[in-house]
C-alpha positions, 0 to 999 in steps of 0.5 A: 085760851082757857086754862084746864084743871090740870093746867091750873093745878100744874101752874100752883104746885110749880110755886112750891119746893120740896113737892111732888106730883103725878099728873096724867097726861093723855089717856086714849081707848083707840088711835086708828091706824096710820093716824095721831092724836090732836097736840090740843088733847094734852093738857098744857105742862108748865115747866117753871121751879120743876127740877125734873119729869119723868115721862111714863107711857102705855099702849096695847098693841093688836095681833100681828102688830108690825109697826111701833108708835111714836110719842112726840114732845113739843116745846113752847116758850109762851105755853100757846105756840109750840115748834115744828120739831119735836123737842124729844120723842118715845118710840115704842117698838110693837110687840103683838098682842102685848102691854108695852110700857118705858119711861124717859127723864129729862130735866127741864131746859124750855118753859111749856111742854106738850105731847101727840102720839102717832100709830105708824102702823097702816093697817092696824089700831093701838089702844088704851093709850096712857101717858103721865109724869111725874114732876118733881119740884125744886129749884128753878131752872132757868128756860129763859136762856139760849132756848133754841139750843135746846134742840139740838136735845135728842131724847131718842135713846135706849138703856137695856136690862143688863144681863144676867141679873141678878149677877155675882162677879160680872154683867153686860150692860147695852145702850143705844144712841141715836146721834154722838154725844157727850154721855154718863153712865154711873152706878148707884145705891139705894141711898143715892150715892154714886158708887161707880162710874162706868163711863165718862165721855164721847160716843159715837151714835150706834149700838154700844156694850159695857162689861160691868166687871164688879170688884167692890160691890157687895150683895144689895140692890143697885141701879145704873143711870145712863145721861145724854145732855138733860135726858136720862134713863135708870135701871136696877140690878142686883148684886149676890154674893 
């Protein structure tokens, strides 16, 4: 198989530390309804020296639009073959007549990735279908070992806006999962520091709300970071005093 541009240039940049890319990823004008996109589509994303990928997705949806689209990840250990099931996968539930957009991070655990998006609405298309990552260079990890583990990774999970926002005393953060697990949610500030932890522990699957009662903060801007095993997603808010 011949390798494309973007596989090229993916395979050289991931040699190299401190570094970062953009790379788009999959760009479609229409998917008709009740139909996917072929995995041969999406340029082949070599995982090797990248400490961590942020997915970012982008679809239109039609007026009266009652079903969401999927975006299905693959995994492959020789970049040729990839597993049935997915790895991780985005839903993004339909709004009519609307941009939707939502990202998920996930620090690599398998060598090759690849991606196909489903419209599972039966009578209606989705269009302007965009989908990058960005990749960001360092340390290697290592995929070499106890790969199939990986899939019991579930990426299917959902981090709110919290609300109000911006808040002075107190906020209401809302998550979801879609199986238990060991999860983290932490609060940090523009410089990258860690300066809360809201929770440490076991949840079960489900719907799940926090009270963010804030005591020490002061005015400025924050971001809250839910992780479920490699995956994790970020918000921001905004503390005034």
């Amino acid at each position: 198989m011949k390798p494309g541009i973007e596989d090229v240039g993916v395979q050289i940049l991931s040699t190299m530390t401190n570094a970062s890319l953009t790379m788009p990823i999959l760009s479609l004008m229409k998917l008709d309804p009740n139909s996917s996109s072929r995995i041969s589509d999406c340029p082949l994303i070599a995982l090797k020296n990248i400490s961590s990928i942020k997915i970012k997705v982008k679809c239109t949806f039609k007026d009266s639009a009652t079903s969401g689209v999927k975006f299905h990840f693959k995994a492959s250990e020789n970049g040729l073959n990839y597993d049935t099931l997915d790895l991780f996968y985005l839903y993004i539930h339909p709004l009519p007549s609307q941009t939707v957009s939502d990202s998920l991070s996930y620090i690599p655990s398998v060598k090759y990735l690849k991606l196909f998006v489903e419209n599972l609405d039966s009578l209606r298309s989705i269009n302007n279908i965009l989908v990058s990552a960005d990749l960001v260079f360092g340390m290697a990890t290592d995929v070499s070992n106890d790969y199939h583990n990986s899939k019991n990774i579930d990426g299917n999970f959902n981090l709110s806006q919290n609300y109000p926002n911006p808040f002075n005393n107190y906020t209401v953060i809302e998550y979801e999962l879609s199986e238990s697990g060991y999860i983290t949610l932490e609060v940090y500030n523009v410089l990258g520091v860690v300066v809360d932890k809201l929770i440490e522990g076991y949840k079960p699957k489900g719907k799940h709300k926090i009270n963010f009662e804030n005591i020490k903060l002061s005015t400025g801007i924050y971001f809250y970071k839910l992780q479920v095993g490699n995956f994790y997603k970020s918000k921001k808010f905004i503390i005034l005093k």
